[in-house]
C-alpha positions as CSV (number, residue, x, y, z in Angstrom):
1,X,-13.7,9.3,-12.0
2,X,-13.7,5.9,-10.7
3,X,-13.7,4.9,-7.0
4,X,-11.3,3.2,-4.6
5,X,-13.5,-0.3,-5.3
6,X,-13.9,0.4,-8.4
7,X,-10.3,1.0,-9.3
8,X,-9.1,-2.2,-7.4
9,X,-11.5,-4.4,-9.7
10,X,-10.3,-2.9,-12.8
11,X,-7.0,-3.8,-11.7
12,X,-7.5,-7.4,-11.0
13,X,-9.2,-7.7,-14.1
14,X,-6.1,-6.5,-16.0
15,X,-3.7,-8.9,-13.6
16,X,-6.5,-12.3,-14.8
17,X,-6.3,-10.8,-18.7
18,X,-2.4,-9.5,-18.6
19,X,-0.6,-10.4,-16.1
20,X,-1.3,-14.1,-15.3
21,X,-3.2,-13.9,-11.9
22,X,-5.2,-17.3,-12.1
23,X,-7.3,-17.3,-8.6
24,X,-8.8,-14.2,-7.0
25,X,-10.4,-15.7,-3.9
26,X,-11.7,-14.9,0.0
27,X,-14.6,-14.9,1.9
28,X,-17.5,-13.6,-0.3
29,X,-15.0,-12.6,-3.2
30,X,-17.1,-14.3,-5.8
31,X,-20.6,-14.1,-6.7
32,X,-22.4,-13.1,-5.8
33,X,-21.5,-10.5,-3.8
34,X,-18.0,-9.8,-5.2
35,X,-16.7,-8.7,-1.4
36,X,-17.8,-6.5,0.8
37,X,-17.0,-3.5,-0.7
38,X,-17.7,-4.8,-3.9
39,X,-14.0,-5.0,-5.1
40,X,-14.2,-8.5,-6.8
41,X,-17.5,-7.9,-8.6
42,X,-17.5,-9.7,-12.0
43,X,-14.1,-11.3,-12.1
44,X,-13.9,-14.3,-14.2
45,X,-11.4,-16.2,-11.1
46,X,-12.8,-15.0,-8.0
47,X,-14.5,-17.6,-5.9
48,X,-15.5,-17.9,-2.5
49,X,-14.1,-19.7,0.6
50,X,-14.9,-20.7,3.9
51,X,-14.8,-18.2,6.4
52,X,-11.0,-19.9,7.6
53,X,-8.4,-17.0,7.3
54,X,-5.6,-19.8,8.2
55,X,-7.0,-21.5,5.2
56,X,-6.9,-18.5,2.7
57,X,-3.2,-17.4,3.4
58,X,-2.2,-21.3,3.1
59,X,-4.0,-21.8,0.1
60,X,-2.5,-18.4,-1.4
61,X,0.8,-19.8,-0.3
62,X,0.1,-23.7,-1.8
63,X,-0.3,-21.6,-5.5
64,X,2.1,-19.4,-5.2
65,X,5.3,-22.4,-4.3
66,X,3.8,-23.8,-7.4
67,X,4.4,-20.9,-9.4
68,X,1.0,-19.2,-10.4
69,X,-0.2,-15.8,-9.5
70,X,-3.3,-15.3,-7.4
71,X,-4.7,-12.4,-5.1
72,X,-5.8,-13.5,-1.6
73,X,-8.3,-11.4,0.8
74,X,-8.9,-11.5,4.1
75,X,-12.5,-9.7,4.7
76,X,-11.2,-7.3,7.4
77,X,-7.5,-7.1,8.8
78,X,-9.1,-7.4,12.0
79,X,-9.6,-11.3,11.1
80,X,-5.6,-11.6,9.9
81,X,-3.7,-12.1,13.2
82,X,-4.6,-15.6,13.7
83,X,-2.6,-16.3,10.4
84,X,0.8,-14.1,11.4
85,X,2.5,-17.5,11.7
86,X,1.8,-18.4,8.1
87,X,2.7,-15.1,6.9
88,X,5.6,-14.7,8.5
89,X,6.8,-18.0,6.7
90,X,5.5,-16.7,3.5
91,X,8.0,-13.8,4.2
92,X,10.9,-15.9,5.0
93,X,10.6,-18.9,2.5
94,X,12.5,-16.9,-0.3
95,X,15.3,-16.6,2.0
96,X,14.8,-20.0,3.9
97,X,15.4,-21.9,0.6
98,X,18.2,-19.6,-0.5
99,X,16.4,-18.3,-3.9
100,X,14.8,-21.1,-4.9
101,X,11.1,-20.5,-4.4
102,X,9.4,-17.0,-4.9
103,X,5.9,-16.3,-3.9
104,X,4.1,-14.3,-5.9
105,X,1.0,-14.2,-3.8
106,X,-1.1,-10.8,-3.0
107,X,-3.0,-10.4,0.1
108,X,-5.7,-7.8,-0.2
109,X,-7.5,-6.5,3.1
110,X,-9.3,-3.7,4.4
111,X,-8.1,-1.6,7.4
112,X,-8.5,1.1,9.6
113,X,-11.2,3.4,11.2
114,X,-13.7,5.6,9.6
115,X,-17.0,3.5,8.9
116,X,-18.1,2.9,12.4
117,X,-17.0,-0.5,12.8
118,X,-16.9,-0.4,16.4
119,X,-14.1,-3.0,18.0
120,X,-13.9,-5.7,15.1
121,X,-14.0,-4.2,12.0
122,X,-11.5,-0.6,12.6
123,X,-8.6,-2.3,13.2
124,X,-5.3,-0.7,11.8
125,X,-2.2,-3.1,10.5
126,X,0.3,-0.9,9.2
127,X,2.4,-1.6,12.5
128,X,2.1,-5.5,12.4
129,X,2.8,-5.4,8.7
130,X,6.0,-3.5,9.0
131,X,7.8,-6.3,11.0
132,X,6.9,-9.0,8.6
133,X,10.1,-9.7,6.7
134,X,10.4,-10.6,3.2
135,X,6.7,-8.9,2.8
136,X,6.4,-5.7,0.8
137,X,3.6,-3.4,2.4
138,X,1.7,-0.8,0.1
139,X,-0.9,1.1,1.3
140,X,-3.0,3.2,-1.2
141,X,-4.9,7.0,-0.1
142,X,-6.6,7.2,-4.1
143,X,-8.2,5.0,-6.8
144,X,-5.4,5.8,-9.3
145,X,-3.0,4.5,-6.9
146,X,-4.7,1.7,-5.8
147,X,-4.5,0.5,-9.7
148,X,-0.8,1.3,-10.3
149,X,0.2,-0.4,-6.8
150,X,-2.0,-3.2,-7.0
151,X,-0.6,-4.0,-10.6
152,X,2.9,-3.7,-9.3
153,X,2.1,-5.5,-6.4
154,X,0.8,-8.7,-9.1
155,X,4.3,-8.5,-10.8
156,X,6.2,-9.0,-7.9
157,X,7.8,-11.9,-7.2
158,X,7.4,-11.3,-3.7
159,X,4.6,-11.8,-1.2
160,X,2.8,-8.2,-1.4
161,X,0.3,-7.0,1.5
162,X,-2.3,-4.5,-0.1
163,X,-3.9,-2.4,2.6
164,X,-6.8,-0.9,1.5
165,X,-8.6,1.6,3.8
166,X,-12.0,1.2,5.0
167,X,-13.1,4.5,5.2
168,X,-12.0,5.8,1.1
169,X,-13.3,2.6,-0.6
170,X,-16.1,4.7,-2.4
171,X,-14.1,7.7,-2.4
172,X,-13.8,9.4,-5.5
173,X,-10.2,9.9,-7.2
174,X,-9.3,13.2,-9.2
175,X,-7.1,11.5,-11.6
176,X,-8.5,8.8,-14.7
177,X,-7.2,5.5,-14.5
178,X,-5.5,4.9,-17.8
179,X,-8.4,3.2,-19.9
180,X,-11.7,4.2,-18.0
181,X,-14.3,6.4,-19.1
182,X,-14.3,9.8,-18.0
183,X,-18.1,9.5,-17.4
184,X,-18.8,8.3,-13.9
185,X,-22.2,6.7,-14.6
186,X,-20.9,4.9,-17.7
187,X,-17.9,3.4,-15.9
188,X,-21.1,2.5,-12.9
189,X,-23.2,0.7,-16.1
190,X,-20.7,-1.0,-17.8
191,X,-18.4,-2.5,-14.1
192,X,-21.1,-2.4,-11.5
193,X,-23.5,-4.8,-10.5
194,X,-27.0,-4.6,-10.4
195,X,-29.2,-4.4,-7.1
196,X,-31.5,-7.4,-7.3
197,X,-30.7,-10.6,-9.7
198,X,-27.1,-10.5,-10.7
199,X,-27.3,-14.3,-12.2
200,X,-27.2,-13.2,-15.8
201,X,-25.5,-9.9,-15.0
202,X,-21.9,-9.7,-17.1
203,X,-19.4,-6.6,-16.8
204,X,-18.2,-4.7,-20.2
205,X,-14.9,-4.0,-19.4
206,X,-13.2,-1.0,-20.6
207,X,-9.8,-1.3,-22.8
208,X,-8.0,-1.0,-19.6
209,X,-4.0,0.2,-20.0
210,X,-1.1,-1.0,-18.1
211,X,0.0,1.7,-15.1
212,X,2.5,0.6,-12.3
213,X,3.6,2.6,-9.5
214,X,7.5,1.3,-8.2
215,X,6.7,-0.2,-5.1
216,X,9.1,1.8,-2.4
217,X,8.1,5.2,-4.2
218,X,6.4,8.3,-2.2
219,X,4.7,10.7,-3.7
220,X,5.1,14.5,-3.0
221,X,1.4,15.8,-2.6
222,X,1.9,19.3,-1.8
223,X,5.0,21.0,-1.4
224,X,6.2,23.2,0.9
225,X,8.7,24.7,3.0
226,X,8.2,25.1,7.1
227,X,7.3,21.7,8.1
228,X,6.8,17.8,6.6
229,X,4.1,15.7,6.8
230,X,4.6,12.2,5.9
231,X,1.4,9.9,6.0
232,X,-0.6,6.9,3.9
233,X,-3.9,5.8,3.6
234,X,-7.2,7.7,4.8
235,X,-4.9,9.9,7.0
236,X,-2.7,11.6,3.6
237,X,-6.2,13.1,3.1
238,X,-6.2,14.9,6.4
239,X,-3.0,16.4,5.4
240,X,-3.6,17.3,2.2
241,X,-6.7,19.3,3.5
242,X,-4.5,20.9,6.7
243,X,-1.5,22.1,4.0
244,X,-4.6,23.6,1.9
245,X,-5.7,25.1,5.1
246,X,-3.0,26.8,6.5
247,X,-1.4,28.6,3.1
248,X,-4.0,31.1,4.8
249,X,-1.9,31.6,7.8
250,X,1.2,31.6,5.6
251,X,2.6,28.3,7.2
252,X,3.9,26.3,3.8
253,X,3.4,22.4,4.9
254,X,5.2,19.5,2.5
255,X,3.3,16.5,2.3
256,X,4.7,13.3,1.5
257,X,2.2,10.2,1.0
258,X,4.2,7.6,1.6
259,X,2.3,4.7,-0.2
260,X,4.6,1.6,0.4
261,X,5.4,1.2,4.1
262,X,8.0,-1.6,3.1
263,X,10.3,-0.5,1.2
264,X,9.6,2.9,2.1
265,X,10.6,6.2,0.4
266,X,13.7,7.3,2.9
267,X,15.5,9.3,0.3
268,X,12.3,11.5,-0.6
269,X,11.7,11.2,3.2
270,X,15.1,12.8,4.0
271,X,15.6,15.6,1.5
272,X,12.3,17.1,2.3
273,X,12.9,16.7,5.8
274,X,16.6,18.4,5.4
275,X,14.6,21.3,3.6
276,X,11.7,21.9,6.1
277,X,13.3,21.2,9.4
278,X,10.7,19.7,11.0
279,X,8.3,16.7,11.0
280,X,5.0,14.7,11.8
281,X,4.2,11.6,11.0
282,X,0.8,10.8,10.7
283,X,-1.4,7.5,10.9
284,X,-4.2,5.9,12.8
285,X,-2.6,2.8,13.9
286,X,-1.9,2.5,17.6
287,X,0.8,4.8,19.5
288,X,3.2,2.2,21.0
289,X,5.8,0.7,18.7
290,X,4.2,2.6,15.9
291,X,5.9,2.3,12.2
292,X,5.9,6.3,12.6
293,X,7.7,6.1,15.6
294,X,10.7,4.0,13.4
295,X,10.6,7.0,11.1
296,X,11.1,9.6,13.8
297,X,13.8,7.5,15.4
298,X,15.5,7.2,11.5
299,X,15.1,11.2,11.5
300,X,16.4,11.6,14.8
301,X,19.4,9.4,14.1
302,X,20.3,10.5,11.1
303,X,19.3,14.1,10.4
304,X,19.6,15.5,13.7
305,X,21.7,18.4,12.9
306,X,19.3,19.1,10.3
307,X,16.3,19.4,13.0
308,X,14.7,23.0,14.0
309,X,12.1,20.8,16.2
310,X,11.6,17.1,17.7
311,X,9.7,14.8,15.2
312,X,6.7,14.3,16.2
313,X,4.5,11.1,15.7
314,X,0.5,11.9,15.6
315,X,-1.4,8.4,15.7
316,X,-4.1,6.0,17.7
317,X,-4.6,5.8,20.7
318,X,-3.2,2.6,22.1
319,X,-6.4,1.2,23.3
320,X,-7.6,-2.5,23.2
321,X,-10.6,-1.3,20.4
322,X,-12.6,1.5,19.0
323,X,-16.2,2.1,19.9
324,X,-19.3,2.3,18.0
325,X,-20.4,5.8,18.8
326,X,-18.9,8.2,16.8
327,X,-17.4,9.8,20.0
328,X,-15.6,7.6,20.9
329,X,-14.4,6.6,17.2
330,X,-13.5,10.1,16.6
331,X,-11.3,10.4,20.5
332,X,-9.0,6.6,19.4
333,X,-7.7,8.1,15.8
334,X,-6.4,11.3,14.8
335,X,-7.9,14.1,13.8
336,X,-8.2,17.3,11.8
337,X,-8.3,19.3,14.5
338,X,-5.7,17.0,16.4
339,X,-3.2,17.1,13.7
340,X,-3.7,21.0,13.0
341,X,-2.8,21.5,16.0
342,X,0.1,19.6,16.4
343,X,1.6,21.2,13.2
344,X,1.3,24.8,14.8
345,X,2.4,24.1,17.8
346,X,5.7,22.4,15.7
347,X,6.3,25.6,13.3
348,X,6.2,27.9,16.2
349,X,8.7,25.9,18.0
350,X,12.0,28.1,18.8
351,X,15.2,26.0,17.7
């Protein structure tokens, strides 16, 4: 099974051979280093920039008014917020000249905790991201999603922001990505680069098919019955794990990953909360003004007689970084043991 990386190149490989991307480009996106997780390795558009994010989003926006595809990254999302002014124009150009320009541009970037970035390189962006209007916002928590969103996210008309987490880039998915072999170390000879000299090196492809997930569609992970847990990213995992956990203790947890954060999922979002009575939302960004904390307002407002507890948001802490020792890493972002808790103390709550 391919990786997180690994499933991002294929799919930007497909979108240069199929679907018309023309320009995959950022700071150290082309040889030879391919990005810094290797994402870009062996792409016959990438090139590299200047280390300018203001310049990468205006360049991504110059093609994309002219009417090619391209894929944009910015290294780290921790690097982004000096270009929120050009991507909130981005988002409202569309509407500003009443239909007449669409921007199919893709920014890619990495985000989140988990590989001991310390205070410039653990940044979360899900919050930001969900007030910038006219952007759709996917955020994948497995390679085989990863492919099917980023392909969607290439066909869209739209600007798309694809969040990909820090910490699950070499994670491992449980599902084949249509077209790859199902040995590991072939997929690793034929798409990977070698240590050392890579001048002469050349991927060998594999006959990569076409697999889109709709852009605004959840995904039930586990299902259950006593209490939701709706997530993304690197923190769907920690769910996933916690509803295996406690089917020991008899508690039966749903688990929604939520994979687009704009549009997101409220239908699947609102029947399972109508079933299970009870919620968490879970994510590592930071605690104030929260995209979980629009969701439990949404629940609130609209399914309150439906409620056997208070939603409950489970996210960063809002501090101005995270530190380099794990310590401290592990006290700013949720954790197993954090979110565990929360859900028992939530079940046992008396309505």
């Amino acid at each position: 099974m391919s990786n997180m990386a690994q499933a991002i190149r294929m799919a930007l490989h497909y979108g240069e051979t199929h679907l018309g991307v023309k320009d995959v480009f950022g700071q150290d996106v082309g040889a030879p280093l391919g990005g810094v997780f290797t994402a870009t390795q062996g792409l016959k558009t990438s090139w590299n920039t200047p280390l300018d994010e203001r310049g990468i989003i205006g360049m991504a926006m110059g093609i994309a008014m002219a009417g090619d595809r391209c894929v944009a990254e910015i290294q780290f999302c921790d690097y982004i917020f000096n270009t929120i002014d050009l991507l909130k124009i981005a988002g409202n150009t569309l509407w500003c000249t009443n239909g007449q320009y669409n921007l199919p541009m893709v920014v890619m970037t990495p985000v989140g905790a988990g590989i001991r970035g310390s205070v410039y390189h653990s940044h979360s962006l899900d919050a930001w991201a969900s007030r910038l209007a006219g952007w759709k916002v996917v955020m994948p928590s497995n390679p085989l999603d990863s492919y099917g969103l980023l392909l969607s996210a290439i066909e869209d008309p739209n600007p798309v922001l694809f969040m990909k987490p820090k910490a699950l880039m070499r994670v491992r998915g449980e599902e084949l990505i249509p077209g790859e072999p199902t040995d590991e170390k072939q997929l690793k000879s034929m798409i990977d680069a070698p240590i050392g000299d890579r001048t002469q090196w050349k991927p060998k492809w594999p006959k990569l098919e076409p697999y889109m997930i709709p852009i605004g569609k959840g995904k039930i992970t586990r299902t259950g019955e006593h209490i939701t847990l709706v997530s993304y990213g690197r923190t769907l995992l920690i769910c996933n794990e916690i509803a295996d956990q406690l089917l020991q203790e008899n508690i039966s947890v749903e688990v929604i990953d939520l994979r687009s954060i704009y549009p997101y999922d409220w239908t699947m979002i609102k029947e399972s909360v109508s079933k299970t009575g009870r919620v968490l939302f879970v994510n590592e960004d930071t605690e104030v003004t929260n995209f979980g904390e629009h969701l439990a307002y949404r629940v609130t407002q609209e399914l309150f007689y439906h409620l056997l507890a208070r939603p409950r948001v489970m996210a960063g802490k809002h501090l101005p970084g995270i530190g380099l020792h794990p310590n401290l890493e592990d006290n700013s972002v949720p954790q197993k043991s954090e979110v565990l808790a929360a859900v028992r103390e939530i079940v046992a709550e008396v309505p």
